[in-house]
N, C-alpha and C positions, 0 to 999 in steps of 0.2 A: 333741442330737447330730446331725451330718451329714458326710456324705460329698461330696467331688465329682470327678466321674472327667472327664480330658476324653477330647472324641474327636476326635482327633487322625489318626489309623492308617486306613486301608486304602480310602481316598476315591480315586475314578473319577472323570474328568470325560469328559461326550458333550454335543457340540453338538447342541440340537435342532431349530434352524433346517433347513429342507426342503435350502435350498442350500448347508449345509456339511454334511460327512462325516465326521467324530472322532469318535471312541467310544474306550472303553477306556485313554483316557491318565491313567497313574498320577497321583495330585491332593498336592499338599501343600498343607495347614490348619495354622495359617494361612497366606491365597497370593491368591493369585489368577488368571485366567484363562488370562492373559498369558507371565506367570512357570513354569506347570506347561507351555504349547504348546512355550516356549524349552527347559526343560531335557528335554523328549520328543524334540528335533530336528526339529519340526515348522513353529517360524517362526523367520526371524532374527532375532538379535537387534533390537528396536524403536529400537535408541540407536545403529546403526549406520548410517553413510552417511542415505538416503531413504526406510529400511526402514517405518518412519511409515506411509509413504503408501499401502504396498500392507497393510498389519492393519487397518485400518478397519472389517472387517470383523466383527471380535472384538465390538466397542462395538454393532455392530448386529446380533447372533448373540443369540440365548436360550444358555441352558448349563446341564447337570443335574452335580451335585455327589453321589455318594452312597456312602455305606458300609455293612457291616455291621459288628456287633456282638452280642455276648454280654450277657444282661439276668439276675442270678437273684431272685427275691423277694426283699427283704428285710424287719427291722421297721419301715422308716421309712416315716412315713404320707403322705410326698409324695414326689413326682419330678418337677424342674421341667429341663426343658430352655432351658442357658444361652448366648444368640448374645452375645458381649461386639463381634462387630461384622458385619455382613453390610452387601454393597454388589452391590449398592443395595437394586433393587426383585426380591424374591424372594417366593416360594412355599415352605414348608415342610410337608413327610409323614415322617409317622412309622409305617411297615407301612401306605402305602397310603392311611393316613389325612389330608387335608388337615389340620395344627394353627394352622397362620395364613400371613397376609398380611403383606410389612412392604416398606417401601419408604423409607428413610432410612438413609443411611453413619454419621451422627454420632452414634446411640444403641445401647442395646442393649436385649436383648430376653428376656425371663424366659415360658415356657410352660409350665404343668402337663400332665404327661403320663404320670404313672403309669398312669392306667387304656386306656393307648394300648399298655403295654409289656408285650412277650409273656415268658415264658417260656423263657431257651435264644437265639437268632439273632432278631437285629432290624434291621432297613431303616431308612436315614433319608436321607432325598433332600429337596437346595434344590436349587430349581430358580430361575435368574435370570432373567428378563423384561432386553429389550436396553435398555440405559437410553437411548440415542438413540431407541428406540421410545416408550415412557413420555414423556421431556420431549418429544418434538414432539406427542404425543396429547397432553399437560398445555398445553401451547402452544395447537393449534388449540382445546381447549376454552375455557381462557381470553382469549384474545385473546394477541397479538404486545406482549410488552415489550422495551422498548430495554436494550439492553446494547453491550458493548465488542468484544464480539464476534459470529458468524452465531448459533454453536453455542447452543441452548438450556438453557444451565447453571443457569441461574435458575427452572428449572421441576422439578428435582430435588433433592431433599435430600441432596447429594455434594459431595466435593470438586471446586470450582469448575473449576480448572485442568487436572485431569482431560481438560479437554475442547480444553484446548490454551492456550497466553498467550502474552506474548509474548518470553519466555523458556522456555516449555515445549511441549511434543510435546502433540498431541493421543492419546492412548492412552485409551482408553474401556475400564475395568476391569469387572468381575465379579467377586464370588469372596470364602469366608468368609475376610476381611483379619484379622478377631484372633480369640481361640482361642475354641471350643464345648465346650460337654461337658456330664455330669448330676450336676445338684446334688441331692442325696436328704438329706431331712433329717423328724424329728420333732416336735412339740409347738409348737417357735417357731424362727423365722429374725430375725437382725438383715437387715433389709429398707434400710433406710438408717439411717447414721450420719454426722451434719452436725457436725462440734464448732466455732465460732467464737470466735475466741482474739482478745486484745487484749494490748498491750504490758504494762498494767498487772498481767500476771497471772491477768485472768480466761479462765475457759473454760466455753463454755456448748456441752455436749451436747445436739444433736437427736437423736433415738432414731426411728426404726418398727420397730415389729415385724410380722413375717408370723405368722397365727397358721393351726395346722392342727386346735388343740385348745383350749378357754377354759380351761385351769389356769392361774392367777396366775404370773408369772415376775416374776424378778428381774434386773433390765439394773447392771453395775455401771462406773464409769467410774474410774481411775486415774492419774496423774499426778506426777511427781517426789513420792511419797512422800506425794500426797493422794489420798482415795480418797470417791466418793460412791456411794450406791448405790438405786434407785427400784423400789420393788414393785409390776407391774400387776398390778390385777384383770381378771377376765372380761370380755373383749371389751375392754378396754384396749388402744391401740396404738403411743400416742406417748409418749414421758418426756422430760424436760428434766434432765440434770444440772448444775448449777452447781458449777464448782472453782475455787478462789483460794488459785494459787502465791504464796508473798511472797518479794520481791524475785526474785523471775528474773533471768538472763542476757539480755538481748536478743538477738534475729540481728534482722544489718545488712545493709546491701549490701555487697559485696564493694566495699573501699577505705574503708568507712566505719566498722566494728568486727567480731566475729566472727560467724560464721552459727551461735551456739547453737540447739540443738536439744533435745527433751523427746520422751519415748516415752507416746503418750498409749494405751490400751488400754479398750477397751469392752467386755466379755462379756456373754450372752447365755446362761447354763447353761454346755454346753461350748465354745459357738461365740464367738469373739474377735473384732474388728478391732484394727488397729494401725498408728497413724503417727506421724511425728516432725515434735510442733508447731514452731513458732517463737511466740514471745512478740512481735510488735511492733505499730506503729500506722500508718495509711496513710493521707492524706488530699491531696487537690486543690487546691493555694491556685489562687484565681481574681483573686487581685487585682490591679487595673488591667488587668482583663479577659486575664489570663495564663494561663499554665496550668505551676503548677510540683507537682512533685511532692512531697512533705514525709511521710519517714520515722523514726518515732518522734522527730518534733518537730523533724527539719534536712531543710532541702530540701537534696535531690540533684539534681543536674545529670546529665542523662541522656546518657549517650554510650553510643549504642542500635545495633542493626542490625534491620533487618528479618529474619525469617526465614519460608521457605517450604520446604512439604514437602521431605525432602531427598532422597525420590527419590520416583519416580511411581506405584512400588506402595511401597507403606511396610509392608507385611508385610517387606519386605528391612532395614526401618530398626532395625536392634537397638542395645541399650544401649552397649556399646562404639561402633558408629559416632556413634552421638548424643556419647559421651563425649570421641572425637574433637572434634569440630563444636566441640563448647564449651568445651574447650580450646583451639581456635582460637579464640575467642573473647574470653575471658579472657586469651589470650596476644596480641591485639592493644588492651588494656587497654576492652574493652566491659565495659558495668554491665547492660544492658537488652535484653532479646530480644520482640521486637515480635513475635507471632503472628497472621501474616496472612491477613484475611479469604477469602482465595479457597481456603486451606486448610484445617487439620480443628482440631479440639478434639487437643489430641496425646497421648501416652503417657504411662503413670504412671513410668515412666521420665523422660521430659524434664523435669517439674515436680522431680520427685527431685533431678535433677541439678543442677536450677537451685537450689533449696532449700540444695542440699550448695554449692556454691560462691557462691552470696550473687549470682545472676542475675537482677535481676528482670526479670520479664514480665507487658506489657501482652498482653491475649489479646482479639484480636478476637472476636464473633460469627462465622461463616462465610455470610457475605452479602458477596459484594464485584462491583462497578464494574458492577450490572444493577439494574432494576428488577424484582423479585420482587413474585408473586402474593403476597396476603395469606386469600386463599378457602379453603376445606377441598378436600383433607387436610393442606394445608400452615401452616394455622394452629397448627392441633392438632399437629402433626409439629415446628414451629419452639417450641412451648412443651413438650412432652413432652422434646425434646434440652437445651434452656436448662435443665428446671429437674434435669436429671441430672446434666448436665456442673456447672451450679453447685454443687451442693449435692456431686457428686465434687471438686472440687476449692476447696472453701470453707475450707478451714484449709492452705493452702501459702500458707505466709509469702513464698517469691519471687513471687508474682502480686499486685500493686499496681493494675490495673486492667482493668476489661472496655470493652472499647467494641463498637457496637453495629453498624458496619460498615465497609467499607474504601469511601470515593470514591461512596457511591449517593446522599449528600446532597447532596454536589458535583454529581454526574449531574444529578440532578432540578433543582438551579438553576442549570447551566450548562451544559450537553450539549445542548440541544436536546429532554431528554424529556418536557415536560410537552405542549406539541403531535402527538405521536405516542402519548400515554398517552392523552389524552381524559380520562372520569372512571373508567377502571381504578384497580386499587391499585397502587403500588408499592413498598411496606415500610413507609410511615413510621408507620402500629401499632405493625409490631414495636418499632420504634428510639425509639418516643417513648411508649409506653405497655405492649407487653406484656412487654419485656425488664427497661424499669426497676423494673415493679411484680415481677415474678419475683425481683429482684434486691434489693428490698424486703423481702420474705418473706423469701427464702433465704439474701440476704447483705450484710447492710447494713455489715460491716465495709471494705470499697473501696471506693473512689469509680467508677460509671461515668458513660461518654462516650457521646453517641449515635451518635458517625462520628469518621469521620475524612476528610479536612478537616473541622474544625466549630468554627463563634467563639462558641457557646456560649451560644445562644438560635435556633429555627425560621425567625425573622423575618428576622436578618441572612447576609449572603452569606457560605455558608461558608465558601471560602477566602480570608478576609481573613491575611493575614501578623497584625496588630496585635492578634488577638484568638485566644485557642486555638490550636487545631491547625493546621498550614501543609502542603501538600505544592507542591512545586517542582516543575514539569515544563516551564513554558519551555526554561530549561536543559535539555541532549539532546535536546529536539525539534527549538525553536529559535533560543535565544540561545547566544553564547558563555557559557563557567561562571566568566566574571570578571562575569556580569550576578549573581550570588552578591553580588559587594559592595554592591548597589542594595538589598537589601532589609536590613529592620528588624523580623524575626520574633520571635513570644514562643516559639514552640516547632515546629522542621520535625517531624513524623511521615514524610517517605519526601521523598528527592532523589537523587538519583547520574548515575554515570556511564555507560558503557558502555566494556567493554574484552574482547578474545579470551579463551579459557582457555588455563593451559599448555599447548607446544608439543607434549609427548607426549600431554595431554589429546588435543588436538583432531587429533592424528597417529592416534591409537589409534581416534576416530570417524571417521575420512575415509576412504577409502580412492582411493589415487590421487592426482591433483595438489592440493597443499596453494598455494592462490594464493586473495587476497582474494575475487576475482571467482567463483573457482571454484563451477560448481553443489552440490558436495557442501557445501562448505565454507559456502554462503548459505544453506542447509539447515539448517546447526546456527544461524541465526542469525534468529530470528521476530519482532524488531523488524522494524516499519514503516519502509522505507529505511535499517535498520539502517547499514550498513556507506558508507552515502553519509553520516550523520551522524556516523560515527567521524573520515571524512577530515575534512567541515567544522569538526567539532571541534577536528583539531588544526591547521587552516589558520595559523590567528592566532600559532602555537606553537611547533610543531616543522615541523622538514623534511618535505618531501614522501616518502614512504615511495617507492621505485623498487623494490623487491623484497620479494617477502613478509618473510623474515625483516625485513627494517628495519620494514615495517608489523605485525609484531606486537609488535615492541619497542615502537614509539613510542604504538601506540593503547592498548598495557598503560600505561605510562607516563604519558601522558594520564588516562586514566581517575583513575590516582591521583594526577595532578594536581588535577583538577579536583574528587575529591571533598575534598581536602586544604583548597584555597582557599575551597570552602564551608563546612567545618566551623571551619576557622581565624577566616574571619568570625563564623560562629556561638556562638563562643567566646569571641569576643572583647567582647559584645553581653551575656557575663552579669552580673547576673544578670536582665537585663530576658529574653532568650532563656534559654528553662529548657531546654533537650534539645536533641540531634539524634539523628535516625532514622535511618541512612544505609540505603538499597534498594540490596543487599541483601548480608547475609552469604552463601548459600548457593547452589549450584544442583541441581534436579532430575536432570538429566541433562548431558552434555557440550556446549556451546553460548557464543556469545559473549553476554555480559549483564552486568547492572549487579552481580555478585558479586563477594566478594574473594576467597573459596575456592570452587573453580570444582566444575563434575559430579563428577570423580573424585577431590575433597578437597584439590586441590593448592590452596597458596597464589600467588594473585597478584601481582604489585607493589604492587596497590592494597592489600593486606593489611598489608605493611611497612609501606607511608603509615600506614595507621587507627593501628598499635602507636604511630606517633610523634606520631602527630595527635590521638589519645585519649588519652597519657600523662600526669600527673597532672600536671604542670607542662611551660606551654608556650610559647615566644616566639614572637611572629609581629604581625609588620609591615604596620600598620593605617592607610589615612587620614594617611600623616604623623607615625604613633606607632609606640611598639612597644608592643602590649599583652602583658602580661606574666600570664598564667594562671595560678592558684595553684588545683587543683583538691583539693591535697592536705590531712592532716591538720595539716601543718606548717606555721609563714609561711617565707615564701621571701625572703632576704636577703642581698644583697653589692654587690658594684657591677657598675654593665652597663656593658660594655666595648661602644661602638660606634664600628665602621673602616670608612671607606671606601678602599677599596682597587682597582689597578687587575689586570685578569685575569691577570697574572704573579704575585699576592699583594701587591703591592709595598704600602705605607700611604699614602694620599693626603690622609688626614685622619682625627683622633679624638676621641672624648669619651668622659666615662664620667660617672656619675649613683651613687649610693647608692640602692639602692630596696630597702624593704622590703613584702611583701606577704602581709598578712593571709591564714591558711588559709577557702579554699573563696571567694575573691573573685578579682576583677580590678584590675593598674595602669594604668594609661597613660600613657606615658613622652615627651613630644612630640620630635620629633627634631630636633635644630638643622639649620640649613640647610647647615654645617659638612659634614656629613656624608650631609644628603637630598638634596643638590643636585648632581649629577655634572656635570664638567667634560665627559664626553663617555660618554651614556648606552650604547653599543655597545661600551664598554672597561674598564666599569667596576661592581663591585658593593658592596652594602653586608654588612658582618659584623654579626653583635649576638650576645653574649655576653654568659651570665649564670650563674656556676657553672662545672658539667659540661654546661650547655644551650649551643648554637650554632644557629643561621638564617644561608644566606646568601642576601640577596632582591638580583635581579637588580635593574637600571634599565631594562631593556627584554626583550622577549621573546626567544628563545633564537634564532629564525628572523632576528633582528635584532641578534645580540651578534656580536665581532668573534673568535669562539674559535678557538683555534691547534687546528692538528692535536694529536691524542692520542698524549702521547707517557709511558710508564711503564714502570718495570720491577717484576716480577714474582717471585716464588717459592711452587712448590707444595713443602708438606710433608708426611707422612704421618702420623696423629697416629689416638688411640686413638676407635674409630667413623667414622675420616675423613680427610678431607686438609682442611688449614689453607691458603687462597689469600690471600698477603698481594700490595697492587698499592701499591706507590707511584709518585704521581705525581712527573713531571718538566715538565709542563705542568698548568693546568687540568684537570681530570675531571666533568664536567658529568654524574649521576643516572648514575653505575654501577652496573652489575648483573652476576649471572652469576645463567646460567640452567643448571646442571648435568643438569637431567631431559632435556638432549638427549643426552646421554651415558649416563645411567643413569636409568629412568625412575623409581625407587626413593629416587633420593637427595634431598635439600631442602639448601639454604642458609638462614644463619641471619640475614641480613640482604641489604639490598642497597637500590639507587635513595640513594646516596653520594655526595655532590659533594666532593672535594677539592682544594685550595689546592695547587701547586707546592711540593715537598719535604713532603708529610702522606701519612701511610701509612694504611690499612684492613687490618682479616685477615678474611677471610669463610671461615667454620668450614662444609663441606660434607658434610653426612652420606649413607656409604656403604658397600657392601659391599664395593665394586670398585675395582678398579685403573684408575681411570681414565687415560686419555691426556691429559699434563700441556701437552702444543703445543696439544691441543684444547681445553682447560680454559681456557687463557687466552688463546684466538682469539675472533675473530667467527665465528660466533652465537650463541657459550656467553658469554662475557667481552663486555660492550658500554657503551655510553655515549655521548650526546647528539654531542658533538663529532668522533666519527667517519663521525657520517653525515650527509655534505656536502650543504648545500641546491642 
């Protein structure tokens, strides 16, 4: 029998730094630092304008956390006090008494402390150590490891990013992040429960028990109507149950069959766990040095997004916002959520959700783009978090693989770090020996990775395109993103673009003049020359942007250009290319970056690109072909209509072909010269139709096509949640959009980035509460499109 109470209520925070003065400000658990200064009215908001730069001093501040509470005896022969997450490096008292030392964000932490607990009113005070103090103390004792950044993030067991990227704010947190409270229990606790499930039906229960007493207990485990049951003796602590469901349901990926689920339950006397298995099989095919995925016995082709914390204290990240996010996700046809290494082990929420809609996730280690110490207390700290986070989430059927870090295998053979390392350590234990073996023991039903870049042996250079994992970064650094068609990858883990957030986003962050250059505005923006590689990106492309509005159009636009043309190549390449990872679905806070749903949830352009660039069947014009993608359950069959046409629509030429195409492969359709070869590339495009599928691929780039002024007529309607914006053209429409959140910052459109043909209509469905101004609705800077803004 047990209880557990959390303490949640009547938490104080005082800075005890000499040089700051806070006391007394009301604390919310879970929270953190930051979070309880803001809602006191004590700092501005951190996400506002340059606010950043003057809190700094939060990260280098100590801070006491404490409450009281009411304790009465009861019969249970323990009381362990439960931290489910403390960040970082703290100190815990209980009435006075130091109970421990802990300094790791990724784990949690279990204390006996009945004989600590009075009678009547009790004290319990964390106290934080400034984690910039700690990782540069951990720093000068170790020596100096190279990393991507000054900030020494690699010397504390936290979230990486934390400490600022280049997409996110430096905010340096404190503060109990997930819930505390006291567990009191009698005789026996379930301590862990590991169950490892296989498609075929089996499930094998790991069991510990805590014991307070040696009477024998009985641990029992159940499942769709099977039930097993193991009796320890004295001093007994571990049990194995074996169950074999016959014929189970499987859960699949989402696109690939249902996400069946089973209620597995374990007791313990009165005490229970309980989760909902998935029955399937997960393995790694490696061959001809690849790396595809294979889910109960079909590989899947991953059309992935990177994800990173979705805001910078993630005490704010509740299951609705999450539930958001991945509906965004889902809704731009993703199968795969890449969790990245500079980020945390995440919520029994996000696994849920992914589990409940058939999302898988690859989940990194949280090691990313440093070389890390491998010396104590970081050894012992990297394996105490590995084998809890494993062994928590070892039966979620949506988790398909661990890998062992983000970019430090890369670092180490192409960064420059082995000359600056000398013979320090810099992780490759963990990644080559204490993760795999943990992962050995705890969970040999997934395949792990050791990194990411990694071609899938120590010896070879890890970011080889032709072997394993690939990440792209020429592209946005320094090539154009038609340098996408040069390569011949088995598998990208992380490439993208860069593009602004919506308008109100980054309206709502500035305050003051909204211009490219502007210092507020290069503030939200922590790429390196960021905003000089947005313009050179779209040099080759689109027009010169002469006023901000046109520059935020175009470099939105751009961005999902260019991830378009990457993935479309990617796609095209299957199944020798098994995935793409696009960097990245989300943002932390409000800022321009490689997302498709920006700081405050809003969808991008780039977002509508991924719906159409991820959809299960896709055409796109290859090398002289048109590859023809069939990602679905179905073959795909009819004739492809291909026109070459001049920018009025007129036909200048056609053919059509019979293709039928096999589910889950690729055609390749070559194209006659009928139709590939334009009489005059500046007037002229190609059509390719297949179905209800349309592409239209230009012959030259848009900065070079001979497009007429925009000319359409228009009709807003007022229809139930909204107004219906139908635009037909009368001229060419080159990548329309409306962007309604300049009107209402509430509202979303249900499409957009539409090229239409002379006499073709669009309706774009605008969701709102309000009465919008219908002259404004279909003007410039709501209403826009390529060909109105003159080079």
């Amino acid at each position: 029998m047990s209880t557990y109470r959390p303490l949640h209520d009547g938490w104080t925070l005082a800075a005890v730094s000499k040089d700051v003065r806070i006391a007394g400000v009301a604390a919310t658990v879970p929270g953190c630092v930051h979070t309880d200064l803001l809602a006191a009215g004590l700092i501005e908001d951190p996400y506002l304008d340059d606010n950043e730069n003057r809190l700094t001093w939060i990260g280098r501040s100590d801070w006491d956390y404490e409450t009281a509470f009411t304790w009465n005896a009861d019969s249970h022969d323990r009381a362990d006090l439960l931290c489910e997450g403390l960040d970082t490096v703290a100190t815990i008292e209980l009435n006075g008494v130091a109970v421990a030392g802990v300094a790791n964000q990724h784990r949690s932490y279990r204390f006996a402390v009945r004989e600590l607990l009075r009678e009547g009113e009790n004290t319990l005070r964390v106290r934080f150590a400034s984690p910039h103090a700690y990782a540069e103390a951990r720093r000068a004792e170790l020596g100096h490891r190279p990393g991507a950044y000054e900030a020494p993030y690699q010397f504390i067991r936290k979230m990486a990013c934390n400490f600022g990227w280049d997409w996110g704010p430096a905010v340096v947190t404190s503060g109990i992040w997930r819930p505390i409270g006291l567990h009191s229990w009698s005789g026996a606790r379930l301590a862990s429960v590991r169950p490892l499930v296989s498609g075929d039906g089996h499930v094998e229960v790991h069991v510990t028990v805590e014991r307070a007493t040696d009477a024998p207990v009985t641990v029992t485990a159940a499942v769709a109507g099977v039930e097993r049951e193991v009796r320890l003796a004295a001093g007994e602590r571990e049990a194995v149950l074996e169950l074999r469901v016959e014929d189970p349901r499987l859960w699949w990926p989402r696109g690939y069959g249902a996400q069946d689920r089973y209620e597995l339950v374990v007791r313990l006397g009165e005490e229970s766990w309980t989760g909902r298995i998935g029955f399937r099989d997960v393995r790694l095919d490696r061959t001809g040095e690849g790396f595809t995925l294979v889910v109960n016995g079909v590989p899947v082709f991953v059309r992935g997004v990177n994800w990173i914390p979705d805001d910078c204290f993630p005490a704010r990240v509740t299951r609705e916002r999450l539930a958001e996010r991945f509906g965004q996700a889902t809704g731009a046809n993703v199968n795969l959520l890449r969790v990245w290494g500079g980020g945390l082990y995440e919520s029994e929420d996000f696994y849920d959700l992914a589990d409940e809609l058939g999302l898988l996730v690859w989940q990194d280690f949280p090691f990313a783009c440093a070389a890390y110490p491998e010396e104590e207390p970081f050894a012992s700290e990297v394996e105490a978090e590995a084998r809890e986070n494993v062994a928590r989430l070892s039966w979620r059927p949506s988790l398909v693989l661990w890998c062992g870090n983000n970019e430090n295998l890369e670092g180490h053979a192409d960064w420059g770090w082995q000359d600056r390392l000398g013979d320090r350590t810099w992780g490759a234990g963990f990644y080559h020996a204490l993760l795999p073996a943990v992962l050995a023991e705890l969970d040999p039903t997934r395949p792990y990775w050791p990194g990411s870049p990694y071609s899938g042996h120590p010896d070879l250079a890890p970011n080889d395109p032709a072997r394993g994992t690939t990440h792209i970064w020429d592209v946005w650094n320094r090539e154009d993103y038609t340098r996408y068609g040069d390569y011949r990858p088995r598998f990208v883990a992380e490439f993208g673009f860069q593009g602004p957030p919506a308008h109100t986003t980054l309206r709502d962050a500035v305050s003051g003049e909204l211009a490219a250059d502007a210092p507020l505005v290069l503030h939200h923006q922590k790429a390196h020359e960021g905003n000089a590689k947005l313009l050179r990106g779209l040099a080759e492309h689109l027009p010169r942007p002469e006023t901000f509005d046109d520059w935020h159009y175009l470099t939105q636009l751009n961005q999902a250009r260019a991830v378009t043309f990457g993935i479309e190549r990617f796609r095209s390449l299957a199944p020798y290319c098994a995935g793409t990872i696009v960097w990245q679905l989300n943002d932390c806070w409000p800022v321009t970056s490689w997302s498709a749903v920006d700081g405050d949830g809003r969808r991008k352009p780039l977002w509508y690109a991924l719906r159409r660039v991820y959809a299960d069947r896709l055409l796109t014009v290859q090398d002289g072909a048109v590859a023809v993608v069939n990602d679905g359950p179905q073959a795909w069959t009819g004739e492809l209509e291909l026109l070459r046409l001049g920018l009025g629509g007129e036909p200048l030429a056609k053919e059509t072909a019979a293709v039928e195409v096999a589910p889950r492969s690729v055609a390749r359709i070559p194209l006659p010269d009928s139709v590939a070869v334009p009489g005059d590339p500046s007037a002229e495009l190609l059509s390719v139709r297949l179905g209800d599928r349309r592409v239209l691929s230009f012959f030259a780039e848009d900065i070079r096509v001979a497009f007429p002024p925009a000319v359409h007529r228009t009709e807003v309607i007022p229809v139930a949640g909204g107004l219906d914006v139908t635009v037909t053209a009368e001229t060419l429409l080159r990548d329309l959009a409306l962007f309604p959140d300049r009107l209402d910052p509430a509202s979303s459109v249900d499409d957009m980035l539409i090229t239409l043909l002379p006499g073709e209509s669009v309706t774009f469905h605008i969701a709102t509460r309000r009465q919008l101004d219908p002259a404004a609705l279909i003007s410039s800077p709501v209403l826009r499109c390529v060909n109105e803004v003159r080079p």
